[in-house]
C-alpha positions as a printed Julia matrix, in Angstrom:
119×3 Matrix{Float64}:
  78.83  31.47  69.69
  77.22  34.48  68.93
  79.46  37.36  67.53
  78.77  41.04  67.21
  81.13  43.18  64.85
  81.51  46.55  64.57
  84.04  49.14  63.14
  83.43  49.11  59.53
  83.14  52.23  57.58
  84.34  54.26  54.59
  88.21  55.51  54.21
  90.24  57.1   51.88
  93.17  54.81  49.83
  95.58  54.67  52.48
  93.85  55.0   55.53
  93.57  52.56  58.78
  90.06  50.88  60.13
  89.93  48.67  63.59
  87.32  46.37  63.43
  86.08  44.4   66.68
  84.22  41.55  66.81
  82.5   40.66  70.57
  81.0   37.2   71.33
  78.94  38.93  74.55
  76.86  35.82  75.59
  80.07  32.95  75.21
  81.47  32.59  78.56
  85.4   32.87  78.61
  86.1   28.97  78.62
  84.34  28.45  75.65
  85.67  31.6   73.91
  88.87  30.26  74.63
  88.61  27.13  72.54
  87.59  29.06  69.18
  90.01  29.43  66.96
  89.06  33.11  65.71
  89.06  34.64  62.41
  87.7   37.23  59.83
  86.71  36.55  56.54
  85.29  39.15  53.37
  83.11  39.31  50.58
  83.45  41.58  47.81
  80.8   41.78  45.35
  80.58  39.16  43.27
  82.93  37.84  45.0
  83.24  34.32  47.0
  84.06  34.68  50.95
  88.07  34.48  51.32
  89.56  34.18  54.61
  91.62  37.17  55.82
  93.15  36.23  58.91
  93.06  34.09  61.75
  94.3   33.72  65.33
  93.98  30.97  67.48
  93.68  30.63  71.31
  97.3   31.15  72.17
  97.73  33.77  69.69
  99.26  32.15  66.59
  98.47  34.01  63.38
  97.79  33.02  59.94
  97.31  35.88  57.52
  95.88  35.86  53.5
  98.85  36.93  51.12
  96.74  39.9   50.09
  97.01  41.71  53.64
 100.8   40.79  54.96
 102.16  43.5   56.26
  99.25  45.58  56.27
  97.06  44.26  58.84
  96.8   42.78  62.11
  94.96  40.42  64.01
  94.76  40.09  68.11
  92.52  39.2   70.46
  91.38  39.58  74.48
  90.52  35.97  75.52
  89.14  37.73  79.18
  87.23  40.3   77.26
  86.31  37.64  74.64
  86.94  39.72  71.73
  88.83  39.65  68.38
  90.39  42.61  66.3
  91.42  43.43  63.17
  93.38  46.19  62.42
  93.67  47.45  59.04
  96.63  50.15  57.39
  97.51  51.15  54.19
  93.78  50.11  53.11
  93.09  49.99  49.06
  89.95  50.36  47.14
  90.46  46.42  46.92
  89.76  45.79  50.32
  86.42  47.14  49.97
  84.23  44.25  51.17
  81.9   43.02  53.86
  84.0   41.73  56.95
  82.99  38.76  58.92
  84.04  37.32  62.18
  84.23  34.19  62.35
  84.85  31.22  65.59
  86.12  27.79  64.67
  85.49  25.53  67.5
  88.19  22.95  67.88
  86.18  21.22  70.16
  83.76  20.03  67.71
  84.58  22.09  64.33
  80.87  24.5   64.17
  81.96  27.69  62.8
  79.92  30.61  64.17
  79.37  34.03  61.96
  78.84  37.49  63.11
  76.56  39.38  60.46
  79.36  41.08  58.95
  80.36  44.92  58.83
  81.02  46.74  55.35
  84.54  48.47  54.88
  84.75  50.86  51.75
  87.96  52.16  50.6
  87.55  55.16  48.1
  90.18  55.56  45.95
């Protein structure tokens, strides 16, 4: 699955980003059995999941964003979004998209988009 993301950008403490994250050349039936996701990386930081969704919509969410964002997708426009409020200079990081087949477990990775909260 290949996955395109876009959105990222630079915001004030506070502020809300929508990030989007296409898979263009998946065809629907195969979007459908990804379970979707996006993941960051701070610097010097390891990866850490941020949230999840899978094919019927259930949601899994990392402590550290509860409350403050949200993640949905379009299963017939085969996209994935992530939309963040209340951001903090802690959330600064690079964003990837990620697709967990449950077919056969590959994970596919977008390139990632950087998100920069200024305090």
């Amino acid at each position: 699955v290949q996955l395109v993301e876009s959105g990222g950008g630079l915001v004030q403490a506070g502020g809300s980003l929508r990030l989007s994250c296409a898979a263009p050349r998946t065809i629907t039936s195969v979007f459908n059995l990804n379970t979707m996701g996006w993941f960051r990386q701070a610097p010097g930081k390891e990866r850490e999941l941020v949230a999840t969704i899978s094919s019927r919509g259930a949601t899994n969410y990392a402590e550290s964003v509860k409350g403050r964002f949200s993640i949905s997708r379009d299963n017939a426009k085969k996209k994935v979004y992530l939309q963040m409020n209340s951001l903090r200079p802690e959330d600064t990081a690079v964003y990837y998209c990620n697709a967990h087949s449950v077919y056969d477990g590959r994970d596919s990775w977008g390139l990632g988009t950087l998100v920069t909260v200024s305090s």
